[in-house]
ZADO-1210 file (C-alpha; in nm, 4 decimals, padded with zeros to 6 digits):
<atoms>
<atom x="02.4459" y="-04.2713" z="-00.9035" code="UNK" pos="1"/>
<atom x="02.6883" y="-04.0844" z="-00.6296" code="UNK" pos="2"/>
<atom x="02.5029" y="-03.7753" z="-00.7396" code="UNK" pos="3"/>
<atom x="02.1208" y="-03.9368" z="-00.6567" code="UNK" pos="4"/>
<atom x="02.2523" y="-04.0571" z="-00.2992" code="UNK" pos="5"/>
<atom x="02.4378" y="-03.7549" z="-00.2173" code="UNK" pos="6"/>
<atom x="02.1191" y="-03.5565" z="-00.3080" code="UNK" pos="7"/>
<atom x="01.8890" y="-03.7835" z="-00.0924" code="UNK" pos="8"/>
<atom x="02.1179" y="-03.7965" z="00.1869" code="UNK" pos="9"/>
<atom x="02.1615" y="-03.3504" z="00.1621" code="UNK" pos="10"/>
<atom x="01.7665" y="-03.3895" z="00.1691" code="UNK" pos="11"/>
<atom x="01.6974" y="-03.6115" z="00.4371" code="UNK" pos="12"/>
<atom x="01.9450" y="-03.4154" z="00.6328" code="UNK" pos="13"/>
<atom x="01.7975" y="-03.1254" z="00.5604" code="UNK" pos="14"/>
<atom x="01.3979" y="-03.2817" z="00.6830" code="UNK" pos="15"/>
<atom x="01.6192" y="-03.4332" z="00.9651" code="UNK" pos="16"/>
<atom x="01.7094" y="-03.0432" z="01.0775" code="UNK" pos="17"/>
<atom x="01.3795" y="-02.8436" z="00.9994" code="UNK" pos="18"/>
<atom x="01.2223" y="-03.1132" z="01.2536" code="UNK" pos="19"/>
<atom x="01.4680" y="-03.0881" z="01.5068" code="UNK" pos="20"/>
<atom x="01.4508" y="-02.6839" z="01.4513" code="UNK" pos="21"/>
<atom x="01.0471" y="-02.6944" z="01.4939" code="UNK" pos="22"/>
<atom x="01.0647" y="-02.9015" z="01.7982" code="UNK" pos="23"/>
<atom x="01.3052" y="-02.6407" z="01.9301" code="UNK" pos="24"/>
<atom x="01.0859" y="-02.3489" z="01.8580" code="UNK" pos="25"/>
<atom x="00.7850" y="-02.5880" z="02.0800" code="UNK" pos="26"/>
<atom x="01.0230" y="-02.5650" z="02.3678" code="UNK" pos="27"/>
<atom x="01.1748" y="-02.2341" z="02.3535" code="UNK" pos="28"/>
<atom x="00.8185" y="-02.0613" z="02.3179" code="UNK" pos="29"/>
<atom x="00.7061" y="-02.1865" z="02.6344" code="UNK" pos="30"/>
<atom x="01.0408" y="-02.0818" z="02.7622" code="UNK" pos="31"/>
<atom x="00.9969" y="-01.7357" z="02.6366" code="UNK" pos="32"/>
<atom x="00.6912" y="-01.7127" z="02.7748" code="UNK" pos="33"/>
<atom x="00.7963" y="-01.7581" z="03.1245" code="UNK" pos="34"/>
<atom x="01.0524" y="-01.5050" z="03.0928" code="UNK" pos="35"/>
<atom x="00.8213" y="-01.2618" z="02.9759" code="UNK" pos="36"/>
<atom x="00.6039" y="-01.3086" z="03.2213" code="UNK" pos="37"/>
<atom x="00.8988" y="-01.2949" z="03.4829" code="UNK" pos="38"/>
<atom x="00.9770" y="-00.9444" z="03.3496" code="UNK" pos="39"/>
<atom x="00.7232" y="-00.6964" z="03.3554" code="UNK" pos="40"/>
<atom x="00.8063" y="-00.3404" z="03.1620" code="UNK" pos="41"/>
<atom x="00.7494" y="-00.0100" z="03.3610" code="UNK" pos="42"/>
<atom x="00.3677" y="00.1500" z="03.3466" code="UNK" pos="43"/>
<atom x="00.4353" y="00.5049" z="03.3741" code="UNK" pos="44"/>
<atom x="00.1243" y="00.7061" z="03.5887" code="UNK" pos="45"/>
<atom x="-00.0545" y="00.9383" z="03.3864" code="UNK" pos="46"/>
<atom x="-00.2082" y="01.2347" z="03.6094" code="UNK" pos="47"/>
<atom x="-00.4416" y="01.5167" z="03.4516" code="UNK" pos="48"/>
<atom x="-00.6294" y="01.7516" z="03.5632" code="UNK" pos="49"/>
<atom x="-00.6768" y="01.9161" z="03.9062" code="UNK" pos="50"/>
<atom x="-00.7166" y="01.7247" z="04.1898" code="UNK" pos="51"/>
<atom x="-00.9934" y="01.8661" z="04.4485" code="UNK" pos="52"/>
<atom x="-01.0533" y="01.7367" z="04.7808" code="UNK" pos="53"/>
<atom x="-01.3654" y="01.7356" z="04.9957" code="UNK" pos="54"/>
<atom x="-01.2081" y="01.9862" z="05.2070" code="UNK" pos="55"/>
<atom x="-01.1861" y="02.2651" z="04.9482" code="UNK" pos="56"/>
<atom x="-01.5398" y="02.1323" z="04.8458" code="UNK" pos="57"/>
<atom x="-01.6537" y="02.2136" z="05.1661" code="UNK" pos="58"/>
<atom x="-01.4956" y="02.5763" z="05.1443" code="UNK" pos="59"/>
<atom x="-01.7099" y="02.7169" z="04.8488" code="UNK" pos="60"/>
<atom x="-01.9664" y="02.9072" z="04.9335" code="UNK" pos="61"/>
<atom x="-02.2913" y="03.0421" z="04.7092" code="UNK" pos="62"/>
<atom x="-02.1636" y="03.4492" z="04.6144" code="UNK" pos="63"/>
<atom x="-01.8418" y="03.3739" z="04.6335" code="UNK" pos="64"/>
<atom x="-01.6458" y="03.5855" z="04.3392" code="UNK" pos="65"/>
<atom x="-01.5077" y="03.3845" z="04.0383" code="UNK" pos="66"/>
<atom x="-01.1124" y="03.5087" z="04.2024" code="UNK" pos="67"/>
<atom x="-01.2158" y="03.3763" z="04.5663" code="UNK" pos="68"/>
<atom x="-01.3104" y="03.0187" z="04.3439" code="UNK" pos="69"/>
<atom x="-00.9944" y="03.0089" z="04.1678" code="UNK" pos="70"/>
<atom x="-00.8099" y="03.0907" z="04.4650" code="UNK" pos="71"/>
<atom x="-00.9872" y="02.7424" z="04.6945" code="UNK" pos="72"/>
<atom x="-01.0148" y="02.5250" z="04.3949" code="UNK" pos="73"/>
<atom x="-00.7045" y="02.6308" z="04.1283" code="UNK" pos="74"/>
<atom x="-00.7290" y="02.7038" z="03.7471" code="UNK" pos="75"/>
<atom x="-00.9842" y="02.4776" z="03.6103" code="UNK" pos="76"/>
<atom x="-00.9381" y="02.2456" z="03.3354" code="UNK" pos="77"/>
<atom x="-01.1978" y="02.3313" z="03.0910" code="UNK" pos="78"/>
<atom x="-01.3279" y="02.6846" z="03.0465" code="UNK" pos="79"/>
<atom x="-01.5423" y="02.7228" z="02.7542" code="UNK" pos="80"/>
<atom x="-01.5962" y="03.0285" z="02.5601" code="UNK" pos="81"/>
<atom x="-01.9618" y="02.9015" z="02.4892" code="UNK" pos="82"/>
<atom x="-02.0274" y="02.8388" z="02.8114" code="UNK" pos="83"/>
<atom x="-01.8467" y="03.1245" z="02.9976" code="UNK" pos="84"/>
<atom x="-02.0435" y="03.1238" z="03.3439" code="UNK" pos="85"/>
<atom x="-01.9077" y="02.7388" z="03.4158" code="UNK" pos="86"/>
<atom x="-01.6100" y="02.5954" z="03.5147" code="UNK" pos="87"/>
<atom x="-01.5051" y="02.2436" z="03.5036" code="UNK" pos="88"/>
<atom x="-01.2564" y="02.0737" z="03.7219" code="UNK" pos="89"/>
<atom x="-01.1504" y="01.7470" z="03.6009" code="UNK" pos="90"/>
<atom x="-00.8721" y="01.4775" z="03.8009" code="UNK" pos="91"/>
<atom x="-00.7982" y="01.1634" z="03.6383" code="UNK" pos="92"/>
<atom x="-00.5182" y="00.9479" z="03.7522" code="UNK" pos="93"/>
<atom x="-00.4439" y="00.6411" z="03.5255" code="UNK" pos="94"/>
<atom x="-00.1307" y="00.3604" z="03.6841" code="UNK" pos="95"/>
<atom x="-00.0339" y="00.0711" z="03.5295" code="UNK" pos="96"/>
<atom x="-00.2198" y="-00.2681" z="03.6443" code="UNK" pos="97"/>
<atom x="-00.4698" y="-00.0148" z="03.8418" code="UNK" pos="98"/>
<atom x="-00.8293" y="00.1137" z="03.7919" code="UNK" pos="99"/>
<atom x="-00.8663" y="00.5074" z="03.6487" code="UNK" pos="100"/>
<atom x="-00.9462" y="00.6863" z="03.8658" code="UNK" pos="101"/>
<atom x="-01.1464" y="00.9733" z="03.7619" code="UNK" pos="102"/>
<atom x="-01.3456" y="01.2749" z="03.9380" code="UNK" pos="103"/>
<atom x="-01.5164" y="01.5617" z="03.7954" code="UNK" pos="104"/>
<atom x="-01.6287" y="01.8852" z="03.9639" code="UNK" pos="105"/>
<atom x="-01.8646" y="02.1401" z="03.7760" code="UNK" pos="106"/>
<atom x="-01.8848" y="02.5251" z="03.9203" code="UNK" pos="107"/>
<atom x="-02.1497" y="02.7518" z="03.7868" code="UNK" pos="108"/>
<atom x="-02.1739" y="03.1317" z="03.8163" code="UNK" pos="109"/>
<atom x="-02.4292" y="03.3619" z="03.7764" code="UNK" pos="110"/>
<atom x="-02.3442" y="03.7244" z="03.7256" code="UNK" pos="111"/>
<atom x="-01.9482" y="03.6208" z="03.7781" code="UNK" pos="112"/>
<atom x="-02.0847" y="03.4746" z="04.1343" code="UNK" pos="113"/>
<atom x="-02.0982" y="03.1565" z="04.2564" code="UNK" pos="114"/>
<atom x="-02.4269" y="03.0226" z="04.1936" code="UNK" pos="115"/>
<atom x="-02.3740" y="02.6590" z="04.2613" code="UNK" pos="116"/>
<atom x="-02.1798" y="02.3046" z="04.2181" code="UNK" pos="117"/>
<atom x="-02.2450" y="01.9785" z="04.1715" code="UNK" pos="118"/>
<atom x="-01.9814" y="01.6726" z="04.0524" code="UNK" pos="119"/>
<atom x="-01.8638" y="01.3389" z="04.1847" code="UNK" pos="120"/>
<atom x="-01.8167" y="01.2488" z="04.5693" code="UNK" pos="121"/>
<atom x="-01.4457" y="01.3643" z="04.6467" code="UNK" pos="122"/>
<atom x="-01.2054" y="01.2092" z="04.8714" code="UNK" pos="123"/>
<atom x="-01.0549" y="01.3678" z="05.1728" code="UNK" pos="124"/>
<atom x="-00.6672" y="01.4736" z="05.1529" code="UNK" pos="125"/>
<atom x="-00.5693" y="01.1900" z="05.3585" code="UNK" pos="126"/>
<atom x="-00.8045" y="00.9059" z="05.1989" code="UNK" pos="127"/>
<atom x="-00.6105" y="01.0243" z="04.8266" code="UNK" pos="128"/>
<atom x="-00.2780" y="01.0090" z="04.9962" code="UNK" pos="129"/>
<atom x="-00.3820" y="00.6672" z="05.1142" code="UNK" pos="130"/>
<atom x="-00.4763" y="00.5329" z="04.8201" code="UNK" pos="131"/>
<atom x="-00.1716" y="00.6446" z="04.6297" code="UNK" pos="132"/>
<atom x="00.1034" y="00.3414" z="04.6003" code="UNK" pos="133"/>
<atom x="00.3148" y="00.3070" z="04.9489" code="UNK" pos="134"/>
<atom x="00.6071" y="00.0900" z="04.7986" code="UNK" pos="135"/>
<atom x="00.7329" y="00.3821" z="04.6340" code="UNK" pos="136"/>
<atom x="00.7734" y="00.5886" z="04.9711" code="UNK" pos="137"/>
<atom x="00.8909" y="00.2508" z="05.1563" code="UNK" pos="138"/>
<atom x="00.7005" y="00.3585" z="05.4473" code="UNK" pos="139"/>
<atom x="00.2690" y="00.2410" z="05.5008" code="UNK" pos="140"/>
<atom x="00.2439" y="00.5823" z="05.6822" code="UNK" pos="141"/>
<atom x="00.0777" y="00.8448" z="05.5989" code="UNK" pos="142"/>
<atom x="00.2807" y="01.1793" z="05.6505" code="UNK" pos="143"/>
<atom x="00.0859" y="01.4145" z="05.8718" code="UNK" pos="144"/>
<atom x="-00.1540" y="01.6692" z="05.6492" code="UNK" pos="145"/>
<atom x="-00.2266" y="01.9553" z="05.8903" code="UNK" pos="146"/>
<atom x="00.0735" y="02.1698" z="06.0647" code="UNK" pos="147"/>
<atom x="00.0791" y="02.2363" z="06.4043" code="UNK" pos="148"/>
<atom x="00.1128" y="02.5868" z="06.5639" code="UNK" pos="149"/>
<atom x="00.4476" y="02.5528" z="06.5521" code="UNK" pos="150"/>
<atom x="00.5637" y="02.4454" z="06.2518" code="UNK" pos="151"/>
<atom x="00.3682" y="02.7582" z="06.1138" code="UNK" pos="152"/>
<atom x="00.5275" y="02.9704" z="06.3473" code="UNK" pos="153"/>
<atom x="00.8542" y="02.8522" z="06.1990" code="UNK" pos="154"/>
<atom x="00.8340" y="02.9306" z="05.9015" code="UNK" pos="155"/>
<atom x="00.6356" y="03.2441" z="05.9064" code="UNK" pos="156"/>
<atom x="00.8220" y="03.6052" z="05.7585" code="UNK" pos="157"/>
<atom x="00.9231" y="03.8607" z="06.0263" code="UNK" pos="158"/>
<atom x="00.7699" y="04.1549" z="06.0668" code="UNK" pos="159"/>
<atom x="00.9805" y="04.4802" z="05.9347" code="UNK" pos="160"/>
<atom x="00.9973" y="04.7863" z="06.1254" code="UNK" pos="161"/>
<atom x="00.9256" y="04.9868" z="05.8038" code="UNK" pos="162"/>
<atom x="00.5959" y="04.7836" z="05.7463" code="UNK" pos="163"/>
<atom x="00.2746" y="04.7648" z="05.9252" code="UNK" pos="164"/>
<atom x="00.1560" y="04.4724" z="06.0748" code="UNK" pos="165"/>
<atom x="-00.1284" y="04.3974" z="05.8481" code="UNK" pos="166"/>
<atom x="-00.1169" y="04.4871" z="05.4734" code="UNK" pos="167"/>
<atom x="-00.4715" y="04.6374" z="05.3393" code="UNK" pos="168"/>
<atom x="-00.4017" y="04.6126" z="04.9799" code="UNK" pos="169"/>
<atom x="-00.6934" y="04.4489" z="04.7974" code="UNK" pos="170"/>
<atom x="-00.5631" y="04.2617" z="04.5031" code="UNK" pos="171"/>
<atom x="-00.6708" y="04.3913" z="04.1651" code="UNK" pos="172"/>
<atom x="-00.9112" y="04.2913" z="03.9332" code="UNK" pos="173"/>
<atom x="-00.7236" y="04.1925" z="03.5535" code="UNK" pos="174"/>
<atom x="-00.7492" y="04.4554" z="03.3145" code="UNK" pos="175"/>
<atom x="-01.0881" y="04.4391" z="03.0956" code="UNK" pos="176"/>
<atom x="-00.8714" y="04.5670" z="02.7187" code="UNK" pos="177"/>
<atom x="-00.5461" y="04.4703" z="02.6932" code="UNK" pos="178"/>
<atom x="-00.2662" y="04.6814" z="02.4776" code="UNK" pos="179"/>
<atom x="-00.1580" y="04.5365" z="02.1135" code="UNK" pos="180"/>
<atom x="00.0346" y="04.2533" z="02.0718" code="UNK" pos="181"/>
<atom x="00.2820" y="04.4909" z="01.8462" code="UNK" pos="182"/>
<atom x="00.2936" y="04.8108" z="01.8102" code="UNK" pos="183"/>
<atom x="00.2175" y="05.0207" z="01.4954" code="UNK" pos="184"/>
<atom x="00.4811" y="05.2234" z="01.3246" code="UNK" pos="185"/>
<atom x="00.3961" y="05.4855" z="01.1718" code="UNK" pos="186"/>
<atom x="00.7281" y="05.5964" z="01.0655" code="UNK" pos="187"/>
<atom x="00.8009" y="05.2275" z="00.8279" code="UNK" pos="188"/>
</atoms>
């Protein structure tokens, strides 16, 4: 009969616990809950693309060559072999707790000329640097965009004696044929 009460007691101590231990888990849920929400993990910024502002928007120009492009706007993103006379320039910039934000500028040539444009409104230089997060600099400034006379002044290169003034070398165009990635031996 020691055996029968022994085993009811072990399993009424054992209902006794699991009870306890799922009133516990009631508590400590909303408990964990708070510290989760206390502690946030780190949302890294994703950036793609190229970003273009109005400014160099405002700098293209109908003729312009495909080099005098590249050289306002950058490399663009997408350059299709299908669809050789148009570049696209894509800039999307994705933060944690933020909205994307995404812009998209399409250039279109026409016997490798400019022919025309057309994409999303763009933002000035300073609106984008405005819009960027300012707890990370510590400052709500925004740091001056343009440089002043003086400041270019500084850090132009001096002029050497054995140089003239103003160079007249045109850059040139990339080769149309390129050589073999290896050479042939005819000697193997």
């Amino acid at each position: 009969m020691s055996d029968v009460l022994t085993s009811r007691w072990l399993r009424a101590a054992l209902a006794a616990a699991a009870c306890t231990g799922l009133a516990a888990c009631g508590s400590f849920d909303s408990a964990s809950h708070r510290v989760a929400n206390a502690i946030t993990p780190y949302k890294i910024e994703i950036v793609q693309g190229n970003f273009v502002s109005r400014e160099q928007v405002a700098q293209l120009q109908q003729g312009m060559s495909r080099q005098q492009v590249r050289e306002v706007l950058g490399t663009p993103l997408l350059s299709s072999l299908f669809h050789a006379d148009r570049w696209d320039y894509v800039f999307t910039l994705k933060r944690g707790g933020k909205e994307v934000q995404s812009r998209k500028l399409s250039v279109f040539f026409k016997d490798d000329q400019l022919e025309r444009f057309a994409g999303d409104e763009m933002p000035s230089e300073a609106e984008f640097v405005a819009s960027l997060d300012v707890k990370k600099r510590g400052s709500g400034k925004v740091p001056p965009l343009e440089a002043t006379e003086e400041q270019l002044k500084r850090y132009s290169a001096p002029a050497r004696p054995d140089q003239p003034a103003t160079s007249s070398v045109q850059p040139q165009a990339a080769p149309i044929s390129y050589p073999p990635l290896e050479s042939t031996a005819s000697g193997r």
